[in-house]
C-alpha positions in Angstrom: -1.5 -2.1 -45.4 -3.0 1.2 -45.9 -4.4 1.1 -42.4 -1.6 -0.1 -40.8 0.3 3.0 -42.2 -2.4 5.3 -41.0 -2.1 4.2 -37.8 1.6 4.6 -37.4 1.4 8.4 -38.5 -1.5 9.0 -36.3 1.0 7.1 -33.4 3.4 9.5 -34.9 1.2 12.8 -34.2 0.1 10.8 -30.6 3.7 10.0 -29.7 4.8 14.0 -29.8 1.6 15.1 -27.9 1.7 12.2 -25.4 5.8 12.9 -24.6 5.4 16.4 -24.9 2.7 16.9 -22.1 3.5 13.9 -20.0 0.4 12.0 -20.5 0.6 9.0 -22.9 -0.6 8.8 -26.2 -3.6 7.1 -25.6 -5.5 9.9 -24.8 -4.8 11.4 -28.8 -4.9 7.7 -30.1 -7.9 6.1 -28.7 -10.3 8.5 -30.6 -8.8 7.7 -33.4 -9.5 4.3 -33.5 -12.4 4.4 -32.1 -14.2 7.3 -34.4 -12.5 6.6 -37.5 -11.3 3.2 -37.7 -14.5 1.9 -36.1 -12.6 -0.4 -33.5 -14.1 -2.4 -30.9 -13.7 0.1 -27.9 -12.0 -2.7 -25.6 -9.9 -3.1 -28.7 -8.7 0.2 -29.0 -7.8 0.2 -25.4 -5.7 -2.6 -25.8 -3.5 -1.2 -28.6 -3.4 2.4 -26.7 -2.0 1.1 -24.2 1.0 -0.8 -26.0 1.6 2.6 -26.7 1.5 4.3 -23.7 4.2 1.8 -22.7 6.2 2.9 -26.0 5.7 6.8 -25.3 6.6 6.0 -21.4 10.1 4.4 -22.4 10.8 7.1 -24.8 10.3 10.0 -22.7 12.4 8.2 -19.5 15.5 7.9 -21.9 15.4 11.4 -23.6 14.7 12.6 -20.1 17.7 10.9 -18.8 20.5 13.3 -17.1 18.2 16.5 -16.7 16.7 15.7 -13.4 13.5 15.9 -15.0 11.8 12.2 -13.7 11.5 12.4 -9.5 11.9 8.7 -9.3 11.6 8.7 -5.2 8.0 10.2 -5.7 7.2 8.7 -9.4 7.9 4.6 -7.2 6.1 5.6 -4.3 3.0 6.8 -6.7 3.3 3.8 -8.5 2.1 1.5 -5.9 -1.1 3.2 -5.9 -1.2 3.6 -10.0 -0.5 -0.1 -10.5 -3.1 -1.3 -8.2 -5.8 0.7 -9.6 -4.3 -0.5 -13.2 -5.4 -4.1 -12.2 -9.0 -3.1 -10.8 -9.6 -1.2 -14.0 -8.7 -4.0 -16.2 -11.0 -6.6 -14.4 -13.5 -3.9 -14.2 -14.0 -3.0 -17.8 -15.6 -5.6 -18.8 -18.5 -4.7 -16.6 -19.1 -1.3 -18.3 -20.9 -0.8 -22.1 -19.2 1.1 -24.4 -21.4 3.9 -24.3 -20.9 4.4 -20.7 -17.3 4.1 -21.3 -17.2 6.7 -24.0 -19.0 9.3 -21.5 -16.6 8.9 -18.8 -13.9 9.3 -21.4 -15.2 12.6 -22.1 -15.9 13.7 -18.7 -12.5 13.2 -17.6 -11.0 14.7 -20.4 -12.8 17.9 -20.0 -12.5 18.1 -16.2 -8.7 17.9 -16.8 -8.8 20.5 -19.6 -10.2 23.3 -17.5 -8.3 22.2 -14.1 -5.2 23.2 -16.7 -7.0 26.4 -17.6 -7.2 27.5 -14.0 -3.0 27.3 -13.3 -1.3 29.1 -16.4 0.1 31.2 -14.8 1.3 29.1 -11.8 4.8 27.6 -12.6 5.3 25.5 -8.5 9.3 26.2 -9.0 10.9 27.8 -6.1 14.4 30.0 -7.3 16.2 30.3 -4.0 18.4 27.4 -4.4 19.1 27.2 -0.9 15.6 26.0 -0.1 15.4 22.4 1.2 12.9 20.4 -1.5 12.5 17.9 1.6 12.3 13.7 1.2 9.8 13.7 -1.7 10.8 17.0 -3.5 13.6 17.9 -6.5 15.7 19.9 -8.4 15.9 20.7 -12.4 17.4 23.0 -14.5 14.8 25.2 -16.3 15.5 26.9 -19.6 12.2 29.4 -18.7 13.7 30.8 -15.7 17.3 30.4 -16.6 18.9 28.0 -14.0 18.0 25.6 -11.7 15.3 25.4 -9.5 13.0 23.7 -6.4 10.1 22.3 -6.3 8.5 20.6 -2.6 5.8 18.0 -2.8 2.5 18.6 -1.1 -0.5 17.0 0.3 1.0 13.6 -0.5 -2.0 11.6 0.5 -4.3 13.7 -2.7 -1.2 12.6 -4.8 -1.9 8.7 -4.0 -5.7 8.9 -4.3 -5.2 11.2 -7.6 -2.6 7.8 -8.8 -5.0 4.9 -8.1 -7.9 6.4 -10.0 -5.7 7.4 -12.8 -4.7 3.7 -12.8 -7.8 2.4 -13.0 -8.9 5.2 -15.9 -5.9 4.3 -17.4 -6.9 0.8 -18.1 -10.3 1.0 -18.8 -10.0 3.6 -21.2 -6.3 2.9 -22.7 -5.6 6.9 -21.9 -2.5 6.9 -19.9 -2.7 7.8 -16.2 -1.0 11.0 -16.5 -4.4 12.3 -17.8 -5.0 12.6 -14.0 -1.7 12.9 -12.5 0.2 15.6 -14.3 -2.5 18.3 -13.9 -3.1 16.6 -10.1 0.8 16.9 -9.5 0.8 20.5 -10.9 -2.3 22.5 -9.9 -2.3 20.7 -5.4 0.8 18.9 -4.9 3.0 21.6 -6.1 5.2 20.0 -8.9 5.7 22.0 -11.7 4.5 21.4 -15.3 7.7 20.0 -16.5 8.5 17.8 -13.8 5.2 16.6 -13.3 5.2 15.2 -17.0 8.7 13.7 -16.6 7.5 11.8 -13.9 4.1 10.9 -14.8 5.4 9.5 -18.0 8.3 7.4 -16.4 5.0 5.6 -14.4 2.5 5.5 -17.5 4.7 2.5 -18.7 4.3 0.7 -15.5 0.5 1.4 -15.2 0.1 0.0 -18.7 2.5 -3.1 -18.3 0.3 -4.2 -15.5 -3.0 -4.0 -17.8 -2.2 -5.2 -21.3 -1.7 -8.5 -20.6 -5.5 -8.6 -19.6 -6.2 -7.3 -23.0 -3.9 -9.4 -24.4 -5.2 -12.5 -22.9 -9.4 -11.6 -23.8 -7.9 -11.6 -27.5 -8.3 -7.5 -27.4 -5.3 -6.7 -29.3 -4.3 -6.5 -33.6 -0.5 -7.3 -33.3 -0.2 -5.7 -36.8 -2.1 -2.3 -35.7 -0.3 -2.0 -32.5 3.3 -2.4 -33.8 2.6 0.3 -36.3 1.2 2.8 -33.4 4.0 2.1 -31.3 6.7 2.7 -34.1 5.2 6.0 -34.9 4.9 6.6 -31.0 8.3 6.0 -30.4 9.8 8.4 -33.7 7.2 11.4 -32.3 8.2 11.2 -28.8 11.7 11.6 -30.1 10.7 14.8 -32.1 8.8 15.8 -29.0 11.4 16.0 -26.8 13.6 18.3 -28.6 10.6 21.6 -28.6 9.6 20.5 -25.0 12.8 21.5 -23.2 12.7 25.2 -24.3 8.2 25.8 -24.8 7.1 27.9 -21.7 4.8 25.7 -19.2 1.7 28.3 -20.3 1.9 27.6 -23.6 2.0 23.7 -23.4 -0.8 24.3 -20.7 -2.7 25.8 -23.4 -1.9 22.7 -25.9 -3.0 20.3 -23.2 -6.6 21.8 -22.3 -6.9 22.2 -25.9 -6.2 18.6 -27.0 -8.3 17.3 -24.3 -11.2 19.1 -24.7 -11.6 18.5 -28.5 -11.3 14.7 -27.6 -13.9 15.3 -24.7 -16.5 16.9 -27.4 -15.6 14.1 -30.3 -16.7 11.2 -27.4 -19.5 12.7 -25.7 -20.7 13.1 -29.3 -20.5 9.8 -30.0 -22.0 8.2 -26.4 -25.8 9.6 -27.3 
């Protein structure tokens, strides 16, 4: 019992740093159960990802009405995402642990300092007039004070960026938006807010197409996973009420942060 309630504050703490940056829980989560629970790896993964599912249906309905989720680009990226959520769940089961843990931490710390290198880069274009084309949008900003337009570029980045964050996303129970949201943001210019919006309206998807592989190789604690994804689902709540009004820098900040503690934590622990 006592575990179980651990988990669901630690889903808790996940759940508002997963919906507030746009990139699941999982990425928070998994070292959790991992370096202090002592979980089977491939079992941790399977319980992240039941919350990245939770975080992904949260954010879409607090999002709802603001514009915020681009769900012509967010389907079209999904094809990709999805496919490369299937490869990575067959595929994990040809990797150890320890070489799973170093990737982990790799592409954790990549994405941190990618972030780094665009605070001050916002994507958002104020002359309302300016046609955001097939792919691009429109949102109101509380930063700059109105609305504003954003066009998508190099498309075909954005689609090779979504299937390799599908197929991290299963193998290492992270979330694709790991790899999308700082892809979106720093060459395909969405901004920040947007970027998260969307990537977390297609985490859910990503994850829906891997956990039953989990599910099926007996990778998954039914009591473990309902507590993470109840605390998930009350954090991403909490989450969405700062995230509307914190400036993109300063939840840049958060983000390389977060992931490069978690990058230091794994690597430690794949020697």
């Amino acid at each position: 019992m006592v575990q179980i309630i651990v988990v669901g504050v630690m889903g808790m703490v996940a759940g508002s740093l997963g919906a507030l940056l746009g990139i699941g829980g999982g990425v928070f989560l998994m070292p959790f159960l991992v370096l202090v629970l002592g979980l089977p790896f491939q079992t941790a993964v399977g319980i992240s990802l039941t919350t990245v599912i939770a975080t992904s249906s949260a954010v879409s309905a607090g999002t709802a009405g603001r514009q915020l989720i681009n769900l012509r680009l967010g389907m079209l990226l999904e094809v990709a995402t999805a496919a490369g959520g299937v490869a990575g769940g067959i595929t994990a089961y040809l990797l150890s642990g320890r070489a799973l843990r170093r990737l982990f931490g790799v592409v954790t710390a990549a994405v941190a300092l990618i972030m780094l290198s665009r605070l001050e880069k916002r994507n958002v274009i104020l002359d309302l007039s300016t046609n955001p084309g097939r792919l691009g949008g429109r949102f109101f900003e509380h930063e700059s004070g109105g609305d504003v337009v954003y066009r998508v570029r190099r498309l075909p980045v954005a689609l090779i960026v979504s299937f390799l964050a599908g197929n991290v996303s299963s193998l290492l129970g992270i979330g694709g938006g790991t790899l999308k949201v700082p892809a979106l943001n720093a060459w395909c210019g969405v901004p920040l807010r947007a970027a998260a919006a969307t990537s977390a309206f297609m985490i859910g998807v990503t994850a829906v197409a891997a956990v039953p592989i989990y599910y099926a190789r007996g990778n998954m604690v039914p009591e473990l996973a309902a507590a993470a994804v109840l605390g998930v689902l009350v954090g991403s709540r909490l989450a969405l009420q700062f995230g509307a009004r914190a400036r993109a820098k300063w939840l840049k900040i958060l983000m390389a942060a977060v992931l490069l503690t978690v990058s230091v934590l794994m690597l430690s622990r794949a020697q």
